[in-house]
C-alpha positions as CSV (number, residue, x, y, z in Angstrom):
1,X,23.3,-23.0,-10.0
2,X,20.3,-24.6,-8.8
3,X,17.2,-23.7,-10.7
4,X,15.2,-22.7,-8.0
5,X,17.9,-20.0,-6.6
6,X,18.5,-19.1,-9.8
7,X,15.0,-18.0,-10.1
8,X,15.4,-16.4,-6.4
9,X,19.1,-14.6,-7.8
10,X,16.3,-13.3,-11.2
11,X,14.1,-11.5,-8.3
12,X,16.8,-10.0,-6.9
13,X,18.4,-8.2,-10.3
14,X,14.4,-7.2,-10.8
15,X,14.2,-5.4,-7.9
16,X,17.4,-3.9,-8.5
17,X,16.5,-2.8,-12.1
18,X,13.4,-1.5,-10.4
19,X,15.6,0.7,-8.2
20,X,14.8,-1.5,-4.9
21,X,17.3,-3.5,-3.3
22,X,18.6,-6.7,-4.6
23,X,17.3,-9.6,-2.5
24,X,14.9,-12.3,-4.3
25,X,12.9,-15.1,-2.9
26,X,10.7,-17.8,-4.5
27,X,8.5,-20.5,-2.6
28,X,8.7,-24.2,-3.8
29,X,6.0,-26.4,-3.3
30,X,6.2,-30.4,-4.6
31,X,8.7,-29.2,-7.1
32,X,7.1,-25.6,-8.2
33,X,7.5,-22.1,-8.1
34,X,4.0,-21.1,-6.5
35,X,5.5,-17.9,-5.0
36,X,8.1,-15.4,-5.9
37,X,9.2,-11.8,-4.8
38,X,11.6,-9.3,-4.2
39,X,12.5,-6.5,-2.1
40,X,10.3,-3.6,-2.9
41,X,10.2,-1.5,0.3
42,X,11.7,1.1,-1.6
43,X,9.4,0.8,-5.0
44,X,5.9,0.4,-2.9
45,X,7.2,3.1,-0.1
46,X,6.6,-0.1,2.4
47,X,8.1,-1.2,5.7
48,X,7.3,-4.5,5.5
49,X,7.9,-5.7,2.0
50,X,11.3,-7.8,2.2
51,X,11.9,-10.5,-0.5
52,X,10.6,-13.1,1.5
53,X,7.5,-11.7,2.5
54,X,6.5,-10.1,-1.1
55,X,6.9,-14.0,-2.2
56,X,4.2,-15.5,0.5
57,X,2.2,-12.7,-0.4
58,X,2.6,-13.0,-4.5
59,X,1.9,-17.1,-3.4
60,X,-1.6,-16.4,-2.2
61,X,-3.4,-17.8,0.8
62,X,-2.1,-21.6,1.4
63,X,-3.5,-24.2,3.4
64,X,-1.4,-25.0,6.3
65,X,-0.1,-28.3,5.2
66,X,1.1,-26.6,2.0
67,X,3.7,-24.6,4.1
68,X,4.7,-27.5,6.2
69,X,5.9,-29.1,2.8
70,X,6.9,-25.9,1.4
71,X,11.3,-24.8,0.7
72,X,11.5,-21.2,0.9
73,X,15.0,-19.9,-1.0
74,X,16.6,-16.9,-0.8
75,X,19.4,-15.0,-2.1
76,X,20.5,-13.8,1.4
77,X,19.7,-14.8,5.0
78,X,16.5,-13.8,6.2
79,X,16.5,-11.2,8.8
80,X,13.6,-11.4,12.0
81,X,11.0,-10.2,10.3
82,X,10.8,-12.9,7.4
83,X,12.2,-15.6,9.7
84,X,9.0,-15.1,12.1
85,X,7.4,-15.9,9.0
86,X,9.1,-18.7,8.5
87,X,7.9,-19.8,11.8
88,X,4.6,-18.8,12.2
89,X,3.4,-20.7,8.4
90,X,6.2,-23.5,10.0
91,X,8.1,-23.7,6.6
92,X,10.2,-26.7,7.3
93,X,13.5,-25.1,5.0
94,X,15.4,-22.3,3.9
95,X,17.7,-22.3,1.0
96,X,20.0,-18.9,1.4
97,X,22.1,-17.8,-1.6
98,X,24.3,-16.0,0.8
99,X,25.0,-15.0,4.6
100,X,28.5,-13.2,4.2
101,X,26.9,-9.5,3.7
102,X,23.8,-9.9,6.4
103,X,23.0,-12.9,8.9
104,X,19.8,-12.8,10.1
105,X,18.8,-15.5,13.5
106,X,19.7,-18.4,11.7
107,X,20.9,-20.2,15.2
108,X,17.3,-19.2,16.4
109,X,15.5,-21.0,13.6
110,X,17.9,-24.2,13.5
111,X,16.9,-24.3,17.4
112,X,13.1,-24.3,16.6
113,X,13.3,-27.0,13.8
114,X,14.1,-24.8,10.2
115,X,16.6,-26.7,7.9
116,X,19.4,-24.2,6.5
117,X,21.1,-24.9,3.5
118,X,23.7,-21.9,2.6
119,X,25.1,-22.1,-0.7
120,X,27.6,-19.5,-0.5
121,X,26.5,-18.4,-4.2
122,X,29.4,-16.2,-6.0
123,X,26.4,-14.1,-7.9
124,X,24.7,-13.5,-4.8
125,X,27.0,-12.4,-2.5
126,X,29.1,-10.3,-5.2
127,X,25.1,-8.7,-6.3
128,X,24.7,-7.7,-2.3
129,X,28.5,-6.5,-2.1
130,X,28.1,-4.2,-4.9
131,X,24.9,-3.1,-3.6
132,X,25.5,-2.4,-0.3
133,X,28.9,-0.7,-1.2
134,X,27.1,1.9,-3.5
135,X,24.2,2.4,-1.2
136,X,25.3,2.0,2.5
137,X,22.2,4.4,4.0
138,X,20.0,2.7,2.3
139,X,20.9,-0.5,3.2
140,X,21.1,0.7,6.9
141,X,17.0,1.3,6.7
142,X,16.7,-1.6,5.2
143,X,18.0,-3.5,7.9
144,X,17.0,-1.1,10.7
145,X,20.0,0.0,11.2
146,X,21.5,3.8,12.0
């Protein structure tokens, strides 16, 4: 597996092991972690801390060039929210572990630039299975769904 995902996959069994939901994401700058997270809407009681975004936020205030040179990877597609992040800091590409279980607009950010590489990764997608088959209401909020 490739080290950087792998670090992304560690995330996600963190935030699972924290009682959160099991998504992971780490930001990669010239060849280095600088940012990493994972879910914790449920641990911090927040709406708005999905993998992805607890990672920009754990990286710390970057200068705008930084993004646009920046990989952002991810154990499973990113949904609207953390894709419109993706956009507004222009993060050139994604590196999803997984879109089997969720698919968040990845046709919208291919159309406005954003590089996808899926990976299709066994640990992710059977982490997210498990998950979402032991927790189905939770998962629903996490998404917005019912």
């Amino acid at each position: 597996m490739d080290p950087f995902m792998q670090a992304a996959l560690e995330e996600a069994r963190q935030g699972l092991a924290e009682g959160g939901i099991p998504i992971g994401s780490v930001l990669v700058l010239d060849g280095r972690i600088v940012g990493r997270g994972h879910n914790r809407r449920v641990q911090q009681g927040s709406a708005v801390l999905h993998a992805e975004m607890d990672c920009l936020e754990n990286a710390g205030r970057l200068k705008a060039g930084d993004y646009r040179r920046a990989v952002l990877y991810t154990t499973l597609s990113p949904c609207d929210m953390c894709s419109g992040a993706v956009l507004l800091y222009k993060i050139p590409k994604i590196v999803i572990g997984e879109n089997q279980t969720f698919q968040g607009p990845e046709d919208y950010l291919r159309t406005r630039g954003v590089e996808l590489e899926i990976q299709y990764d066994p640990a992710c997608i059977r982490l997210m299975r498990e998950f979402i088959q032991a927790n189905p209401g939770l998962w629903n909020e996490d998404i917005g769904e019912k």
